[in-house]
C-alpha beads as a LAMMPS data file, in Angstrom:
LAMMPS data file: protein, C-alpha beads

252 atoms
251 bonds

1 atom types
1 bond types

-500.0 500.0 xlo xhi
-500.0 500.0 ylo yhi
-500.0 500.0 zlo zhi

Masses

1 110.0

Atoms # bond

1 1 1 2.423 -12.994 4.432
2 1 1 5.939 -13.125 5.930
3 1 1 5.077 -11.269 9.016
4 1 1 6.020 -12.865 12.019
5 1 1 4.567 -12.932 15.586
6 1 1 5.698 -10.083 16.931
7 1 1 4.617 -7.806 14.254
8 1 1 1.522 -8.919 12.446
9 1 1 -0.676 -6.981 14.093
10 1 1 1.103 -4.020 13.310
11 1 1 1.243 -5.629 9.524
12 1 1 -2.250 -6.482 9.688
13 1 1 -3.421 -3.292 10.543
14 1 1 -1.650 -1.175 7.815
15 1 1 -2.621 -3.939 5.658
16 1 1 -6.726 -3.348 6.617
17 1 1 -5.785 0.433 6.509
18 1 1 -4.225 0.173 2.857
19 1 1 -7.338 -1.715 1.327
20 1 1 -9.995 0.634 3.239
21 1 1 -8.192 3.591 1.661
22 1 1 -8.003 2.365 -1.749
23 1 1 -11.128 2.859 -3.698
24 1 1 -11.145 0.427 -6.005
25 1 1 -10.638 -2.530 -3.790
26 1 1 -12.884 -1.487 -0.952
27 1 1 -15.508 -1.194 -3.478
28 1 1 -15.003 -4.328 -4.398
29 1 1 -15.219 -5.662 -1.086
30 1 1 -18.386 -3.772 -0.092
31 1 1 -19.875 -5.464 -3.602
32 1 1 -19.406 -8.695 -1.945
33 1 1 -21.509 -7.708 0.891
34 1 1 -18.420 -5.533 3.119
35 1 1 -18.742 -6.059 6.313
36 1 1 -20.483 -8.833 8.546
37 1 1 -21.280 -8.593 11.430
38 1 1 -22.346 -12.063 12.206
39 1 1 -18.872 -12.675 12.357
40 1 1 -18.221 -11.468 15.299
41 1 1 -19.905 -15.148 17.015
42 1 1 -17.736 -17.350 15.016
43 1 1 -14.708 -14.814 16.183
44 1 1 -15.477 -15.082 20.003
45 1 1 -16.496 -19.245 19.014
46 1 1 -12.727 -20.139 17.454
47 1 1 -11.202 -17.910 20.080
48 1 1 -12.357 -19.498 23.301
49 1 1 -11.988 -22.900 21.653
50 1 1 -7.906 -22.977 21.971
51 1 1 -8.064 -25.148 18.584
52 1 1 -11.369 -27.024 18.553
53 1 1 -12.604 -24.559 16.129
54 1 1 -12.287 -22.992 12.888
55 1 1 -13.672 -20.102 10.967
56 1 1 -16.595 -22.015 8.335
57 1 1 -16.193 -19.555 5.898
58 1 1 -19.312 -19.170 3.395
59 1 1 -18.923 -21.062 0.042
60 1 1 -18.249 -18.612 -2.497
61 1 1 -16.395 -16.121 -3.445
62 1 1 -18.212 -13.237 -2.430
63 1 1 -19.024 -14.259 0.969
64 1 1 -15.269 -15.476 1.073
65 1 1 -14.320 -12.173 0.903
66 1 1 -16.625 -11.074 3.379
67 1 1 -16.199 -12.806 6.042
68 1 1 -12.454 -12.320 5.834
69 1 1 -12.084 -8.979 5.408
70 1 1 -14.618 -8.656 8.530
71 1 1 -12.203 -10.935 10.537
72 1 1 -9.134 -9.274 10.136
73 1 1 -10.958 -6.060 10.285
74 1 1 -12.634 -7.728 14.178
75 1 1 -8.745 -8.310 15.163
76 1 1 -7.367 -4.762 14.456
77 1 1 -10.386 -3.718 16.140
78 1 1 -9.230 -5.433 19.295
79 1 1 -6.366 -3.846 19.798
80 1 1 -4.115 -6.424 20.532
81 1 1 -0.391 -6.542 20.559
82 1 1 -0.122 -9.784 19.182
83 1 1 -2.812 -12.621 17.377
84 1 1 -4.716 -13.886 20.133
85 1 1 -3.768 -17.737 20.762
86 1 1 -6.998 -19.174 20.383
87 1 1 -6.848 -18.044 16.762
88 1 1 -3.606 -19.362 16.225
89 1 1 -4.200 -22.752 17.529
90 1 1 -7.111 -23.391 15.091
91 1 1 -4.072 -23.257 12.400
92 1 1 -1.657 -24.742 13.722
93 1 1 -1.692 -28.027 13.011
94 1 1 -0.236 -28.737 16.610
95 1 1 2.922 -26.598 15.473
96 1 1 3.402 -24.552 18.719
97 1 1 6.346 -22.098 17.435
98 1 1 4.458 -18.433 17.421
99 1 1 6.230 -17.967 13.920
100 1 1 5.139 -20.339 11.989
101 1 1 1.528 -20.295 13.561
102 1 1 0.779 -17.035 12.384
103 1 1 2.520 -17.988 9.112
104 1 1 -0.667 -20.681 8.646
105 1 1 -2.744 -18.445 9.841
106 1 1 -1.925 -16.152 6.971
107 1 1 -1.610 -18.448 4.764
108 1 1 -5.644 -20.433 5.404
109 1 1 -7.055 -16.823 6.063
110 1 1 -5.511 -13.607 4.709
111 1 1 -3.803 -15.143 1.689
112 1 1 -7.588 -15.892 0.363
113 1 1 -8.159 -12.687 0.384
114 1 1 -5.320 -11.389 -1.295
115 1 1 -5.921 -13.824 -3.949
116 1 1 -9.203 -12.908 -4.476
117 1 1 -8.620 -9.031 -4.928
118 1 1 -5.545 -10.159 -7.225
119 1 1 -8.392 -12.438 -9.402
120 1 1 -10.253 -9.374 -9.476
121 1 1 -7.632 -7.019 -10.636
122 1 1 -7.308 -9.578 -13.680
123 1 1 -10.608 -9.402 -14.572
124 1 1 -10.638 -6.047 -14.905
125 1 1 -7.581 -5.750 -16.824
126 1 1 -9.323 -8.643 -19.225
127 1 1 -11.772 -6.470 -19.714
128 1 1 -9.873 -3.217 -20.472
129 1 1 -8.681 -5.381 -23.093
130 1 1 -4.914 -5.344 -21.775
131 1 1 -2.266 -8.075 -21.881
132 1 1 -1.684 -9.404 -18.432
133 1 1 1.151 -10.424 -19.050
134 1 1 2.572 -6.451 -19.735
135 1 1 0.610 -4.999 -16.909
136 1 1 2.041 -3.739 -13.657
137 1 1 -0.980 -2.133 -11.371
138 1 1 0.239 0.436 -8.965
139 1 1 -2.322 1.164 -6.040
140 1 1 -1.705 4.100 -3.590
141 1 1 -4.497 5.545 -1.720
142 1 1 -7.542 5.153 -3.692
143 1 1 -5.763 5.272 -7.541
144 1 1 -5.303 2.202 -9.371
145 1 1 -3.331 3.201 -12.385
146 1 1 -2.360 0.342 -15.142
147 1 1 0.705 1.144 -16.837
148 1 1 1.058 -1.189 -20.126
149 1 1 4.372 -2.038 -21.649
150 1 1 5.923 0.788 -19.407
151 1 1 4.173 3.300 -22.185
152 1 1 0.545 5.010 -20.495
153 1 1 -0.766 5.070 -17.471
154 1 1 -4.413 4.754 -17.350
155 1 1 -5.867 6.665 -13.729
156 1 1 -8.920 4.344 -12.814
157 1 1 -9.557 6.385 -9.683
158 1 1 -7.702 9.112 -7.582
159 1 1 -7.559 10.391 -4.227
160 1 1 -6.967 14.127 -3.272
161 1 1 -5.202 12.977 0.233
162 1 1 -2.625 11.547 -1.825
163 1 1 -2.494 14.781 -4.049
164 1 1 -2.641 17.293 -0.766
165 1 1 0.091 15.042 0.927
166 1 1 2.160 15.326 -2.111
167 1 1 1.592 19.010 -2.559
168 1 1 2.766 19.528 0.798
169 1 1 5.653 17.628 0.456
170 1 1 7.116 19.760 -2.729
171 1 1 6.579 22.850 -0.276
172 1 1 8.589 21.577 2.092
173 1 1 11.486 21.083 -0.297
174 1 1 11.077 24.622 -1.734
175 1 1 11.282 26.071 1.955
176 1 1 14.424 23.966 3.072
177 1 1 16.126 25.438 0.266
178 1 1 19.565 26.512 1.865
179 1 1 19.283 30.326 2.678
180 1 1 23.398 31.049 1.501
181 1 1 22.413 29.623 -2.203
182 1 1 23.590 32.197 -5.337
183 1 1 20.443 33.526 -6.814
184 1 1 21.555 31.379 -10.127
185 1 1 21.061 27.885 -7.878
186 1 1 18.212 28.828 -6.065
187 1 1 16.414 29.696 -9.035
188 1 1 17.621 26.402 -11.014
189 1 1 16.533 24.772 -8.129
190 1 1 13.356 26.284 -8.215
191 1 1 12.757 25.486 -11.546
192 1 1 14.196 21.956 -10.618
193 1 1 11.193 21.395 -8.223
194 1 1 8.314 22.632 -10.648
195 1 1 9.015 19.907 -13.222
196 1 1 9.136 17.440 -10.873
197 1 1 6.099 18.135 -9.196
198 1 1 4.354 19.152 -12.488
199 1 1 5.425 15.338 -13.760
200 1 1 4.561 13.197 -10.285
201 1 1 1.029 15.176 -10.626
202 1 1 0.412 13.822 -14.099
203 1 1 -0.641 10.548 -14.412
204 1 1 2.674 9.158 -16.686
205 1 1 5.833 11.597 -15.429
206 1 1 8.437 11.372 -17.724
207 1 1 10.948 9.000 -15.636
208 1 1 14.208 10.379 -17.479
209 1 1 13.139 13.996 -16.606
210 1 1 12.403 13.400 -12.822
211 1 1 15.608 11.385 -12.506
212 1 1 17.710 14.094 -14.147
213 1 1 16.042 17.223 -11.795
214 1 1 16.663 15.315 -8.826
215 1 1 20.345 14.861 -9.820
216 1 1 20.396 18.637 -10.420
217 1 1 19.158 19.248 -6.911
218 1 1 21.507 16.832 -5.455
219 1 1 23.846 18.958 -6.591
220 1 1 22.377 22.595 -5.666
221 1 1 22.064 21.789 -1.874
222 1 1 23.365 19.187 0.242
223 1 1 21.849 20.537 3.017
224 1 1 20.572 18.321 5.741
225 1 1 17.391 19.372 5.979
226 1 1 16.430 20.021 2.089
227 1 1 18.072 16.144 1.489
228 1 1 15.600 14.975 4.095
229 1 1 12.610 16.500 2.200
230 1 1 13.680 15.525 -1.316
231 1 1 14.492 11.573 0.534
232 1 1 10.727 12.170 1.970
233 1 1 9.365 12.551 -1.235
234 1 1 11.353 10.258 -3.506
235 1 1 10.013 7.936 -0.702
236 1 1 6.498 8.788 -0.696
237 1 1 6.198 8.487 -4.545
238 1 1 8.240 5.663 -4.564
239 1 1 4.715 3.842 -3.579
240 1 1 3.178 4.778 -6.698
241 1 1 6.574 5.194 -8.999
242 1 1 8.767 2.470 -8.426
243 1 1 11.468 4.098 -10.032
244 1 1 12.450 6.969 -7.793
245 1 1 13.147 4.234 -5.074
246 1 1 16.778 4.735 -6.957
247 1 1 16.171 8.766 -5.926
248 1 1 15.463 7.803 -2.295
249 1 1 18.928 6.174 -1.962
250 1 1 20.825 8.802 -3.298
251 1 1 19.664 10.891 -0.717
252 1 1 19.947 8.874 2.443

Bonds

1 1 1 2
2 1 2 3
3 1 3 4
4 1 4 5
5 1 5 6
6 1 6 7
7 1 7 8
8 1 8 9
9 1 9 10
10 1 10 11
11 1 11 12
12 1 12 13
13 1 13 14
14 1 14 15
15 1 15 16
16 1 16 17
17 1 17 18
18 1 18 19
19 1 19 20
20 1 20 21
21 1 21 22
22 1 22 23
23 1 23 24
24 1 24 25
25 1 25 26
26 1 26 27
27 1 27 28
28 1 28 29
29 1 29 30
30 1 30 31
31 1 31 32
32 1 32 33
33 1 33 34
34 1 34 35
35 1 35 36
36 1 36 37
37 1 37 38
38 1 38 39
39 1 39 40
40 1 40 41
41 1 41 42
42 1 42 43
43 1 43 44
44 1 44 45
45 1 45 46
46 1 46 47
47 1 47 48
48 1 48 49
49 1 49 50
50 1 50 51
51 1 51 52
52 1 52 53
53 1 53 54
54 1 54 55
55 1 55 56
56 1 56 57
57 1 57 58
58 1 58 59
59 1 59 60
60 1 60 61
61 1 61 62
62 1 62 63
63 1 63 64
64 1 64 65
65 1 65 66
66 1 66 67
67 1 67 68
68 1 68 69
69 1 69 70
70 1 70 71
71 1 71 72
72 1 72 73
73 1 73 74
74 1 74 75
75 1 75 76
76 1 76 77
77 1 77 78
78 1 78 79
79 1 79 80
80 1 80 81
81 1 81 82
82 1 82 83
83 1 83 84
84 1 84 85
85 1 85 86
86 1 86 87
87 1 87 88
88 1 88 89
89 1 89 90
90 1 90 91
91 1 91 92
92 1 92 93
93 1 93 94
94 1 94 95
95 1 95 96
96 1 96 97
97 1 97 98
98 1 98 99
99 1 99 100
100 1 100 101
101 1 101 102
102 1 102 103
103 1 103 104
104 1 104 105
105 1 105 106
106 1 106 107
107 1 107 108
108 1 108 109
109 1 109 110
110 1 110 111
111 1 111 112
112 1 112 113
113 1 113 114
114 1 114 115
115 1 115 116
116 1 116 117
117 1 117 118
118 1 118 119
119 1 119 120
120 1 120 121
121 1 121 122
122 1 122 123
123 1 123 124
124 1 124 125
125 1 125 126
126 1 126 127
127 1 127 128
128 1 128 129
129 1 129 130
130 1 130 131
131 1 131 132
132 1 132 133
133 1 133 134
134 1 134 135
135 1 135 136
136 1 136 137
137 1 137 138
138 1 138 139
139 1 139 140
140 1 140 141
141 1 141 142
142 1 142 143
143 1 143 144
144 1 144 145
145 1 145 146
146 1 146 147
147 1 147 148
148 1 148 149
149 1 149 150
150 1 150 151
151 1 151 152
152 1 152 153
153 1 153 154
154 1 154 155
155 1 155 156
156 1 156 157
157 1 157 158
158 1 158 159
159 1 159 160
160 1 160 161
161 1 161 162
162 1 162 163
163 1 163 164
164 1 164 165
165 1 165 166
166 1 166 167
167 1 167 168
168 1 168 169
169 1 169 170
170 1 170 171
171 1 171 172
172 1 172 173
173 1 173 174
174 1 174 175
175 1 175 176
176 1 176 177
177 1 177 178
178 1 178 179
179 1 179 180
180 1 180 181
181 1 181 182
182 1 182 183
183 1 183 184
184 1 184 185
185 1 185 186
186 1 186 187
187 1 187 188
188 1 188 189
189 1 189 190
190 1 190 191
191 1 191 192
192 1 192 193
193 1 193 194
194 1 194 195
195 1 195 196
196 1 196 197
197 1 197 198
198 1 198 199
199 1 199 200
200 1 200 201
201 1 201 202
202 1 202 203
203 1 203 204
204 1 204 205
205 1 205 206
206 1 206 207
207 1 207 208
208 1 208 209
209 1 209 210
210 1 210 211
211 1 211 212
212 1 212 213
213 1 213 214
214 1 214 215
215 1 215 216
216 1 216 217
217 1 217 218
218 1 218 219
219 1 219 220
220 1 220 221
221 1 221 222
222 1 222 223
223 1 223 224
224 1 224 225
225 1 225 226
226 1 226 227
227 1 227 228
228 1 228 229
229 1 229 230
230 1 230 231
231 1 231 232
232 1 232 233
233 1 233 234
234 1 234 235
235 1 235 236
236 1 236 237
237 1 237 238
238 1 238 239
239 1 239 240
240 1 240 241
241 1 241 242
242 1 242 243
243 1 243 244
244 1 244 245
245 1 245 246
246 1 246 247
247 1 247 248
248 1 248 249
249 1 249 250
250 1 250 251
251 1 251 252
């Protein structure tokens, strides 16, 4: 939402990439009707009209979220560097600074959608029977896990790409282990590395654990390339564990 001209596109198309890839939303969106491609004459319609138009989105919800998701979907398709004009002038209330034209953009388009999928996500936490107030939802890929007063994580779906990529990330830091370590640190590193990729492959690692094998690691090999790969992977589950964002610091 705080994207500016020069790189919402970019934004926008992680952003499309990041809901297509997680289950739970996409199938949400698909419920809703997905795609439409009758969309694609209103596009072309507010485009050439420098202004004169605007998208007349469907009343409801459902075709809402339709005909939004198809838009932005129709602009990453195009390949553009940056928003077409045409769009932006629809929004722009006669503002002509690119900045804050793509910031009403967002704000009449995209930010409908967002709230919609965030409604969503409520309603299915009301009906898990969980206190919204207490519940942080973590998305990555296509798992959607609730975590409840920072106690269980419940996995509503999962997404072996995310598994494989982190799979291949622990076997990267096993074989950028330093090659002049003492048999003692290479095998407490070892060991170091098993429980923390035993605990990011469960569904609730124990935070204190990871945190303390990392330390022990940090302090086994300070080798560039074996602090890249554990920085690559505090990183990567960082997305899904907000706590080893800490982890990723110590090793930049």
């Amino acid at each position: 939402m705080e994207a500016d001209y020069s790189s919402c596109i970019d934004i926008m198309e992680r952003f499309l990439d990041y809901i297509e890839k997680t289950e739970f939303i996409m199938n949400y969106i698909k419920s809703c009707g997905g795609f439409s491609d009758k969309i694609r004459e209103d596009f072309e319609s507010v485009l050439r009209g420098n202004g004169r138009f605007r998208f007349k989105l469907g009343i409801g919800k459902e075709k809402e979220i339709s005909e939004i998701y198809s838009i932005i979907k129709i602009l990453c398709e195009r390949e553009d560097q940056f928003i077409p004009k045409g769009l932006l002038y629809a929004y722009s209330n006669a503002e002509k600074n690119n900045d804050l034209m793509v910031k009403n953009f967002n704000r009449n388009i995209v930010s409908v959608l967002i709230e919609h999928i965030k409604n969503y996500i409520k309603e299915v936490d009301f009906e898990m029977g969980s206190d919204a107030k207490t519940v942080t939802y973590i998305s990555n890929g296509g798992q959607l896990i609730v975590v409840k007063d920072k106690a269980n994580a419940h996995v509503v779906q999962n997404n072996g790409m995310e598994i494989k990529e982190l799979k291949d990330l622990i076997d990267e830091m096993r074989n950028s282990l330093a090659n002049n370590l003492s048999d003692e640190d290479k095998q407490e590193a070892v060991e170091s590395i098993g429980v923390i990729e035993q605990e990011l492959s469960s569904n609730a690692p124990d935070e204190a654990l990871v945190t303390t094998h990392f330390k022990l690691l940090k302090k086994i090999d300070s080798g560039v390339k074996f602090t890249s790969a554990c920085c690559a992977i505090a990183t990567f589950a960082d997305r899904l564990y907000p706590f080893l964002g800490q982890i990723a610091q110590m090793f930049r």
